[in-house]
KETI-246914 format. One record per residue: residue number from 1; z negated, x negated, y negated of N, C-alpha, C in turn. Coordinates in steps of 0.1 Angstrom, whole numbers, plus 5000, padded with zeros to 4 digits. Layout:
BEGIN
- NUM;Z;X;Y;Z;X;Y;Z;X;Y $
...
//
This chain:
BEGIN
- 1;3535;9132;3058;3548;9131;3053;3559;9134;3064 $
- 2;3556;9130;3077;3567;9131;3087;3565;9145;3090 $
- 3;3557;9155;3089;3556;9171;3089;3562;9176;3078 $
- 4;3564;9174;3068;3570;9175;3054;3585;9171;3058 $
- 5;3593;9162;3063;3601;9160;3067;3611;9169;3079 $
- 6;3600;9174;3086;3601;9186;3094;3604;9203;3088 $
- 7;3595;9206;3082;3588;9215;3077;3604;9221;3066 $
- 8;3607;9206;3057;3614;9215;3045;3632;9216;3049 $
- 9;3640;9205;3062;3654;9214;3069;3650;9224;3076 $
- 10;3637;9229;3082;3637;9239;3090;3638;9253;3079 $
- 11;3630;9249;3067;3628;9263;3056;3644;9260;3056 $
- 12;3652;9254;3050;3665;9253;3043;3672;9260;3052 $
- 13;3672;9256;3066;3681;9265;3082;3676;9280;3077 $
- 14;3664;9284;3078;3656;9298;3076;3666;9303;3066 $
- 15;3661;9298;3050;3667;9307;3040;3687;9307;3043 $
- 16;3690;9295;3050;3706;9303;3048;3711;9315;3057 $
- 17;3697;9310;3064;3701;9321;3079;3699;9338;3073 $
- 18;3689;9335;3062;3691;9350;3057;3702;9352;3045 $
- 19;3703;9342;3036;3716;9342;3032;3728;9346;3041 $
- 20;3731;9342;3050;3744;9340;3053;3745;9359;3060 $
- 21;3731;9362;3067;3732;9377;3071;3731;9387;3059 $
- 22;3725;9383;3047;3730;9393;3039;3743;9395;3029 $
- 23;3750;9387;3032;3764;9388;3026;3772;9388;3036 $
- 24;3770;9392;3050;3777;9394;3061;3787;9407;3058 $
- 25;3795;9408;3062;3802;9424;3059;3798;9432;3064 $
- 26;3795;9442;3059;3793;9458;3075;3773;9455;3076 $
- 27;3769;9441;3064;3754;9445;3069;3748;9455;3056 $
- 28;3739;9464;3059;3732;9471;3050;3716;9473;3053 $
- 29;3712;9465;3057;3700;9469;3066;3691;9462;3050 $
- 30;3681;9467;3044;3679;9458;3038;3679;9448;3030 $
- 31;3691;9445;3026;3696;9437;3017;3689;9422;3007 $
- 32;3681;9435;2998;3676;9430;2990;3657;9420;2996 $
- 33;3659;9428;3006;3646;9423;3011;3647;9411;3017 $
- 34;3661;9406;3022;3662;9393;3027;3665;9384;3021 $
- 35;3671;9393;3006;3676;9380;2997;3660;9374;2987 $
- 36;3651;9381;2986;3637;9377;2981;3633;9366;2992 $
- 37;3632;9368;3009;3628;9360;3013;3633;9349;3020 $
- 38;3645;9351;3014;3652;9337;3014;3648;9330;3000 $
- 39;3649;9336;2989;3642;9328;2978;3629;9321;2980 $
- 40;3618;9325;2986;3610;9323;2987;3607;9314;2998 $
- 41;3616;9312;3003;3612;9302;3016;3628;9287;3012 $
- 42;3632;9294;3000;3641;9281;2997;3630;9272;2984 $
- 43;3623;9279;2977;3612;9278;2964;3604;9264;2973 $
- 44;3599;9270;2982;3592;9260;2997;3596;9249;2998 $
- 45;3615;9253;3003;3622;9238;3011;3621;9233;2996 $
- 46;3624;9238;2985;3629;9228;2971;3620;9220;2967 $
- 47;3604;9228;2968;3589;9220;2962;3595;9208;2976 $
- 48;3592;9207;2985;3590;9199;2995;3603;9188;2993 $
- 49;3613;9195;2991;3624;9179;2994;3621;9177;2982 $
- 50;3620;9179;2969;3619;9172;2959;3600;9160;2957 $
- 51;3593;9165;2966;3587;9155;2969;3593;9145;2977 $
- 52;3596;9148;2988;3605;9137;2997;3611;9131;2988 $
- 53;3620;9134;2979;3628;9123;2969;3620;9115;2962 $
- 54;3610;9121;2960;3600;9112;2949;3597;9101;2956 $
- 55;3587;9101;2969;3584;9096;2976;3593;9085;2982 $
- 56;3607;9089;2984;3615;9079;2988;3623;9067;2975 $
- 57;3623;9080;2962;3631;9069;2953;3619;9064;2945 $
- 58;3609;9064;2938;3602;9056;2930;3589;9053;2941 $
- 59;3596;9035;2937;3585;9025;2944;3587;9013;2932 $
- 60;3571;9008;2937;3562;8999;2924;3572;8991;2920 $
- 61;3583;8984;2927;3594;8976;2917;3608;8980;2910 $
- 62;3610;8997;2912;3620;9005;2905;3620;9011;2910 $
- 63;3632;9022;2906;3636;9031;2915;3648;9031;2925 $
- 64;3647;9033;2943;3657;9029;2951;3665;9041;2949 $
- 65;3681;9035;2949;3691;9048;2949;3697;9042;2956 $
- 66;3694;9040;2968;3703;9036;2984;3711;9052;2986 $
- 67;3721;9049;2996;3724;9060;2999;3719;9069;3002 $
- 68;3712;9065;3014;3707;9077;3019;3700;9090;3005 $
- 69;3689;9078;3001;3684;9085;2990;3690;9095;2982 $
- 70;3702;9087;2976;3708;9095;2966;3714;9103;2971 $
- 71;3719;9105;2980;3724;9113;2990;3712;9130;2989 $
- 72;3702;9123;2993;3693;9132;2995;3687;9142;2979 $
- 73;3686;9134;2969;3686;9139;2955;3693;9147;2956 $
- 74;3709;9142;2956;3720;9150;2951;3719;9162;2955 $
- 75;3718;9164;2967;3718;9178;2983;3707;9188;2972 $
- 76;3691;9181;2967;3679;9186;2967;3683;9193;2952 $
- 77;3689;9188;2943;3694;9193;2925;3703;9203;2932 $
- 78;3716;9198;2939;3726;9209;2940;3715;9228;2946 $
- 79;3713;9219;2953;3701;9234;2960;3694;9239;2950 $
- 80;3687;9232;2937;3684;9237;2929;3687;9246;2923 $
- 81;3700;9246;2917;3708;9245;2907;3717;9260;2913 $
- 82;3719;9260;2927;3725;9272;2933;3714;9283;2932 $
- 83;3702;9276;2938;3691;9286;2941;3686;9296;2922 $
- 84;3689;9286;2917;3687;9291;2903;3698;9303;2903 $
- 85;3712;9296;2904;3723;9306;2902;3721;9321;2912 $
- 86;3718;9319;2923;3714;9327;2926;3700;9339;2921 $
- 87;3690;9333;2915;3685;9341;2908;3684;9351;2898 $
- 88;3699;9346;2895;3707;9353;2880;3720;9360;2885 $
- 89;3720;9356;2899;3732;9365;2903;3745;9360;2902 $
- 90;3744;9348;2894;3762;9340;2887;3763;9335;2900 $
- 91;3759;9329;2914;3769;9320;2920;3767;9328;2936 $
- 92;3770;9341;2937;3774;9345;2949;3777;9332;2964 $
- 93;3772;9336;2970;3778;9325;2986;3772;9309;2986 $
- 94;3772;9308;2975;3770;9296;2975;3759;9287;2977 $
- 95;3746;9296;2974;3734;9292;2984;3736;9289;2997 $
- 96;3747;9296;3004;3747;9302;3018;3748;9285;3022 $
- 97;3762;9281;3017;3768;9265;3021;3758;9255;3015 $
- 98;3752;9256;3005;3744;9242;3003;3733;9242;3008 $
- 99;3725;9254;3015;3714;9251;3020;3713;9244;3033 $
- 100;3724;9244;3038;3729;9240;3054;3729;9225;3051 $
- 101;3733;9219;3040;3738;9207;3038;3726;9200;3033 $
- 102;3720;9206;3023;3705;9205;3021;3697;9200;3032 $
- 103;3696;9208;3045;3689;9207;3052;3691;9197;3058 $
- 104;3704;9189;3063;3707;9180;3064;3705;9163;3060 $
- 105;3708;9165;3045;3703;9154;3041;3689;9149;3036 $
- 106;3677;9160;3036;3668;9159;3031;3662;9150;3040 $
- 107;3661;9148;3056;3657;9137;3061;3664;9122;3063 $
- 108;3676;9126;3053;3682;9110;3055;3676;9099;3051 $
- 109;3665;9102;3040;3657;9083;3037;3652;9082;3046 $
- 110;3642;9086;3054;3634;9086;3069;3645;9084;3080 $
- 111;3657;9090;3079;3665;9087;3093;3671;9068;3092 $
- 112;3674;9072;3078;3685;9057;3079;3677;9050;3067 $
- 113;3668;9044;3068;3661;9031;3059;3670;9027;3057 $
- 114;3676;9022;3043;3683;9011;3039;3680;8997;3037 $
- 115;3680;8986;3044;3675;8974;3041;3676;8965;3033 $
- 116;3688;8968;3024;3694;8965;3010;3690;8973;3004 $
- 117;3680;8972;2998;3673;8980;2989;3683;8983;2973 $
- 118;3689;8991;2968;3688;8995;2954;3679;8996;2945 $
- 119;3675;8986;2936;3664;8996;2927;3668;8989;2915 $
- 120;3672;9000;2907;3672;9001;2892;3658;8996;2884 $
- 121;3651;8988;2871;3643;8985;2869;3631;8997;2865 $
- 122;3621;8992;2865;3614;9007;2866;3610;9011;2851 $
- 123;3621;9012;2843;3621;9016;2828;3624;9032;2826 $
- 124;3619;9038;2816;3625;9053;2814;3636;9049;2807 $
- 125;3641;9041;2802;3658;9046;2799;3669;9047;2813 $
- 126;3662;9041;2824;3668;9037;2836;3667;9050;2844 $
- 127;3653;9058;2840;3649;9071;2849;3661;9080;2842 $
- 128;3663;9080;2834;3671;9085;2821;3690;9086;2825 $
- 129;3689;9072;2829;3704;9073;2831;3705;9078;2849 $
- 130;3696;9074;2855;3697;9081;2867;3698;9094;2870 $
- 131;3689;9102;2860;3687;9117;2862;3700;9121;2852 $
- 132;3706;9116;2846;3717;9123;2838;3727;9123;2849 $
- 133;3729;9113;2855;3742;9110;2867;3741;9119;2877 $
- 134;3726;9117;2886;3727;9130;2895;3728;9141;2892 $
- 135;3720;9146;2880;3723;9158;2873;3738;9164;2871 $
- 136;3747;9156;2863;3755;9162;2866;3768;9160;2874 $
- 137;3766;9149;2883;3773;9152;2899;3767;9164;2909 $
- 138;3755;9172;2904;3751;9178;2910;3757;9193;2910 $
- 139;3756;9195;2895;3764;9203;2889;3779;9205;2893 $
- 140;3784;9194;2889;3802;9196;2897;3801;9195;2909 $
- 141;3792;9200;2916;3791;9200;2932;3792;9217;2935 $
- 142;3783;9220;2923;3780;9238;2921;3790;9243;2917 $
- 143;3798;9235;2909;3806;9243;2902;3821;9241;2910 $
- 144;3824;9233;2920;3835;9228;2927;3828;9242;2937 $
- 145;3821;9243;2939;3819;9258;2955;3819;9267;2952 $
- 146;3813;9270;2936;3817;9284;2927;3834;9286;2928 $
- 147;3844;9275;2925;3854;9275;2925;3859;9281;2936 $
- 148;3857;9274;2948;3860;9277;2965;3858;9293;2960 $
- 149;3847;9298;2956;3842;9308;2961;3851;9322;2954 $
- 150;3852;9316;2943;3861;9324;2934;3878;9327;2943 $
- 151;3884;9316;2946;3893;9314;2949;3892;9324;2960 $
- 152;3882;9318;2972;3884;9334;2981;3883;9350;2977 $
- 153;3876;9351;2967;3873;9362;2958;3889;9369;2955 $
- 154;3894;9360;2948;3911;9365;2942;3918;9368;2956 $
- 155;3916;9359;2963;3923;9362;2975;3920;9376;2987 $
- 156;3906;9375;2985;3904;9391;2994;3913;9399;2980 $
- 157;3908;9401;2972;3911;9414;2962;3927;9414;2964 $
- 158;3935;9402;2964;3949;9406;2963;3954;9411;2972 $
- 159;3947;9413;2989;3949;9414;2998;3944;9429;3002 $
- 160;3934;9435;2993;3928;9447;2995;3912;9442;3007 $
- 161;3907;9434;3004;3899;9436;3016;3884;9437;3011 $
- 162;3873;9446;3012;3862;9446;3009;3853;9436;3001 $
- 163;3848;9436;2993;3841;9425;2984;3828;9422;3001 $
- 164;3823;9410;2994;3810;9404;3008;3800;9421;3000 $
- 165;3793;9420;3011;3775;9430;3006;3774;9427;3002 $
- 166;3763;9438;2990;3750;9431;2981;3761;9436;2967 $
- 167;3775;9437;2970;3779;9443;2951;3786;9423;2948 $
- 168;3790;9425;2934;3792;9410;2932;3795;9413;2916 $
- 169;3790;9405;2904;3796;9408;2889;3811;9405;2894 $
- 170;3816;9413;2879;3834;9408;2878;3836;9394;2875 $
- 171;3850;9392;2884;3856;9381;2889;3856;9372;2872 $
- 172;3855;9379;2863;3860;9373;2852;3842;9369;2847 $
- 173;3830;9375;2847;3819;9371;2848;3818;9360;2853 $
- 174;3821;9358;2867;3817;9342;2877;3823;9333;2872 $
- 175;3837;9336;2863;3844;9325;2861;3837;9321;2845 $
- 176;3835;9328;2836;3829;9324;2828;3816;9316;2830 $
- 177;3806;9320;2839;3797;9315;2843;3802;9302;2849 $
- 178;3810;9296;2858;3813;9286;2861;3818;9273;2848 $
- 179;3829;9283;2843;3829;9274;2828;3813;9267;2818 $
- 180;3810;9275;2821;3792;9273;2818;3786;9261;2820 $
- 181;3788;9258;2837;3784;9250;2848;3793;9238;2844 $
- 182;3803;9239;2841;3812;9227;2838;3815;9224;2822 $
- 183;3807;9229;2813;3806;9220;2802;3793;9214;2802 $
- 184;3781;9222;2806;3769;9215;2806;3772;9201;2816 $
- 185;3777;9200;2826;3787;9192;2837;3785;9178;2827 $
- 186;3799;9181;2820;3811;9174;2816;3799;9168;2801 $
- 187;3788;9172;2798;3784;9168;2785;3773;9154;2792 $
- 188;3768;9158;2804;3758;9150;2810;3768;9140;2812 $
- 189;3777;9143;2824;3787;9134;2825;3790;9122;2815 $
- 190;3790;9127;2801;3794;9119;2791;3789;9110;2786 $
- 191;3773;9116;2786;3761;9109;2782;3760;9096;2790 $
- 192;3764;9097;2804;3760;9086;2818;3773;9080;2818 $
- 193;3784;9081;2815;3790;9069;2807;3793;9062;2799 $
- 194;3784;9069;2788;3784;9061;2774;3769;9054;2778 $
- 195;3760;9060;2786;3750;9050;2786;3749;9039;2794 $
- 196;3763;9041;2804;3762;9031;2814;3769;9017;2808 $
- 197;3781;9021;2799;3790;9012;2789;3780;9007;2778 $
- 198;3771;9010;2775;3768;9004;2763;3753;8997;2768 $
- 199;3746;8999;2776;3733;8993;2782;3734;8987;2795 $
- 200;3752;8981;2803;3749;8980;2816;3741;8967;2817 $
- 201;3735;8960;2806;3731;8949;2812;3720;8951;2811 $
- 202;3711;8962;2808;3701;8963;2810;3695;8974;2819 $
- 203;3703;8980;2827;3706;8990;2836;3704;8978;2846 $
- 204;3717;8975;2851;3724;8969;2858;3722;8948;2860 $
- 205;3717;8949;2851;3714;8931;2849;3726;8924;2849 $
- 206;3742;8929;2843;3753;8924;2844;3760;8931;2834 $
- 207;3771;8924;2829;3776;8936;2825;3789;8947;2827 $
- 208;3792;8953;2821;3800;8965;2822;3810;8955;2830 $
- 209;3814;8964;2847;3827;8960;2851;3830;8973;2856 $
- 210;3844;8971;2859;3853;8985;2862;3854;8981;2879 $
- 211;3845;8982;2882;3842;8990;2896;3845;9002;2898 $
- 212;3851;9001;2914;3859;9019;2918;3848;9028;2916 $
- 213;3837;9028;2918;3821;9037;2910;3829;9041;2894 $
- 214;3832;9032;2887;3833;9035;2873;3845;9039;2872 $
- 215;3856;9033;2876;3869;9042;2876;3875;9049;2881 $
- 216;3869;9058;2891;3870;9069;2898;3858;9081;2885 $
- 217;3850;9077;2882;3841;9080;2873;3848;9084;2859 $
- 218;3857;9081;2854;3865;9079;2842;3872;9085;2847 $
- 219;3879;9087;2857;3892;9096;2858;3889;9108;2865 $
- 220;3875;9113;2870;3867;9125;2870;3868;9127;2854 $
- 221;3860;9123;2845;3856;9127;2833;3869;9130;2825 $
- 222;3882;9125;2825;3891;9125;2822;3901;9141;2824 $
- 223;3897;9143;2839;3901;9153;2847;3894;9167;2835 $
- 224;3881;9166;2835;3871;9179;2833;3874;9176;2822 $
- 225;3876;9163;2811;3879;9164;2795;3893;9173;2793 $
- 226;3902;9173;2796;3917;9176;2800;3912;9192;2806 $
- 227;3904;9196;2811;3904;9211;2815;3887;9215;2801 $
- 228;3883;9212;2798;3876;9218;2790;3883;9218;2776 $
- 229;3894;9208;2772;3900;9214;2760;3911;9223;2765 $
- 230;3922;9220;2777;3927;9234;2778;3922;9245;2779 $
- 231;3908;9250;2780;3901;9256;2784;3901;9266;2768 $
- 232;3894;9257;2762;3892;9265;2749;3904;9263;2735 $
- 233;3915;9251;2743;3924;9255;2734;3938;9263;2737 $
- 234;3941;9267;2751;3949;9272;2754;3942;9285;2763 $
- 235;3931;9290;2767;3927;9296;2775;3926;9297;2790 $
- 236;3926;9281;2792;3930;9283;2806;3923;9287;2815 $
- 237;3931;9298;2824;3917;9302;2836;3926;9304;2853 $
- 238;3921;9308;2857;3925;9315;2871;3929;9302;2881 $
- 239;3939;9304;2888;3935;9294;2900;3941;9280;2896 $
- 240;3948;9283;2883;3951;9265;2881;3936;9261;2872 $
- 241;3932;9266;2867;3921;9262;2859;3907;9256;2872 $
- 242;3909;9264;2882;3903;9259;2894;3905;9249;2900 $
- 243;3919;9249;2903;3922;9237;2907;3914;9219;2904 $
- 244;3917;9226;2889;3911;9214;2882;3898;9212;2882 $
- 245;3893;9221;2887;3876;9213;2889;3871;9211;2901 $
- 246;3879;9215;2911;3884;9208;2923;3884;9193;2923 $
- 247;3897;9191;2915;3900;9178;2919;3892;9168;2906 $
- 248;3886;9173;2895;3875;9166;2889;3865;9163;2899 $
- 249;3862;9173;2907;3847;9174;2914;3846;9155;2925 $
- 250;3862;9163;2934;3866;9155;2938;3867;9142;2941 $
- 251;3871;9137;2929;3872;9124;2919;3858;9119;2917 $
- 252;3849;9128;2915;3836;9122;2911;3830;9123;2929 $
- 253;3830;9129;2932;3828;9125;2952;3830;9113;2953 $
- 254;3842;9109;2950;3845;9096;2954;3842;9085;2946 $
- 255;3834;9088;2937;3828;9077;2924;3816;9075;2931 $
- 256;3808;9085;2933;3793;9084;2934;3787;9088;2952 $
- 257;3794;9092;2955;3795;9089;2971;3804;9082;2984 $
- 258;3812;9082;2977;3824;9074;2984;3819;9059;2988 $
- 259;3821;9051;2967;3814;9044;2967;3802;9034;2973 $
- 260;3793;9043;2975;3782;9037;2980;3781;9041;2997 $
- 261;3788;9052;3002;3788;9048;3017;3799;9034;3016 $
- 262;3808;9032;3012;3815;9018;3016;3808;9009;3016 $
- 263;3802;9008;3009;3794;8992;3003;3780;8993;3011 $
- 264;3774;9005;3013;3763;9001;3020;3757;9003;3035 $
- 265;3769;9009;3037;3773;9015;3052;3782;9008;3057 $
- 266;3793;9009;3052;3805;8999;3060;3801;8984;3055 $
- 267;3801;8984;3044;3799;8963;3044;3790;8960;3041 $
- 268;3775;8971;3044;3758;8964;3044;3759;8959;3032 $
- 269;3762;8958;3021;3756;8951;3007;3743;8958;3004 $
//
């Protein structure tokens, strides 16, 4: 396991290092050949950290969602989820930056043991509401760098300046594709607060309180409710339609990460 720990930030450094050289400007060497073997050596880090997470979050009394952990899920889905996009071509660059961060967090259960253990009871409605929640914080994690990414996109083109190598679909492609990313987003999202409100005592062994977790959580979902009906009832798009999933994404950072470094890092709970 401590080779495995080794083995899957070094693949993640590898594949962005060929990401990041084939959308470099002015490169032509090959292209396509570096973008296969960066898939293939990210396919690697993904099998391997998503063991690591297994291994770190289900133990015989629940499942632990300490920071580190969850921390580490989140990094291992977002990587997913890009590496997918990347397969299909919808999320240009954006492998480049999460695989860096990937690589980073995948040895955080091993670096920083939590001693306050988290663990949810070891029920599948429990596995259920956990994987809906990282799932889709993971997503608005893809879909907040699609944004970034767009946003520089408009900006080279108004400026006249070369698209990255490799070609890229139209700007109006990515964006639809991102709208994509953020209703599948916003529907998980939905699910993991209607199941958090209606089962927290059997989640949670308490019930429903409006904890900064849940009301930063509500006013993320609020944000992406408020941009998916302007979306399809007024057509909203371009850099204010961005904005807003920015600061949804944002908002949910600070629900589901914020959160739990305070409480388990700053005041050890």
């Amino acid at each position: 396991m401590i080779l495995l720990y080794l083995l899957v930030p070094a693949a993640y450094l590898i594949a962005a290092l060929l990401e990041w050289g084939r959308l470099a400007p002015g490169k032509d060497a090959t292209p396509e050949r570096s973008a296969q073997t960066a898939r293939w050596i990210g396919a690697f880090a993904l099998a391997g950290h998503a063991v690591l997470v297994d291994t770190a979050v289900v133990m015989p009394e629940g499942f632990d969602v300490s920071f580190a952990n969850t921390l580490s899920a989140v990094a291992g889905l977002t990587a997913l989820f890009a590496w997918l996009g990347t397969l299909a071509r919808a999320l240009p660059g954006v492998l480049a930056v999460v695989l860096p961060v990937a690589a980073v967090a995948a040895p955080l259960p091993a670096l920083f043991p939590n001693p306050h253990q988290v663990s949810f009871p070891g029920e599948p409605f429990a596995l259920l509401h956990i994987a809906l929640a990282l799932t889709a914080f993971s997503l608005f994690i893809v879909a907040a760098l699609q944004a970034l990414v767009l946003l520089g996109l408009e900006r080279r083109l108004h400026r006249g300046l070369p698209e990255p190598a490799g070609g890229l679909p139209p700007l109006l492609t990515l964006e639809r594709l991102l709208f994509r990313l953020v209703d599948i987003g916003f529907v998980l999202l939905t699910l993991t607060l209607v199941s958090g409100a209606l089962f927290s005592e059997e989640l949670f062994g308490k019930p429903l309180r409006f904890t900064h977790k849940v009301v930063f959580s509500i006013l993320g979902w609020i944000v992406f409710a408020a941009l998916v009906f302007g979306r399809y009832k007024y057509g909203w798009r371009g850099k204010s339609a961005l904005t807003w999933v920015l600061a949804g994404s944002g908002l949910l950072l600070l629900a589901y990460v914020g959160s739990k470094f305070v409480l388990e890092v700053l005041l050890g709970r």
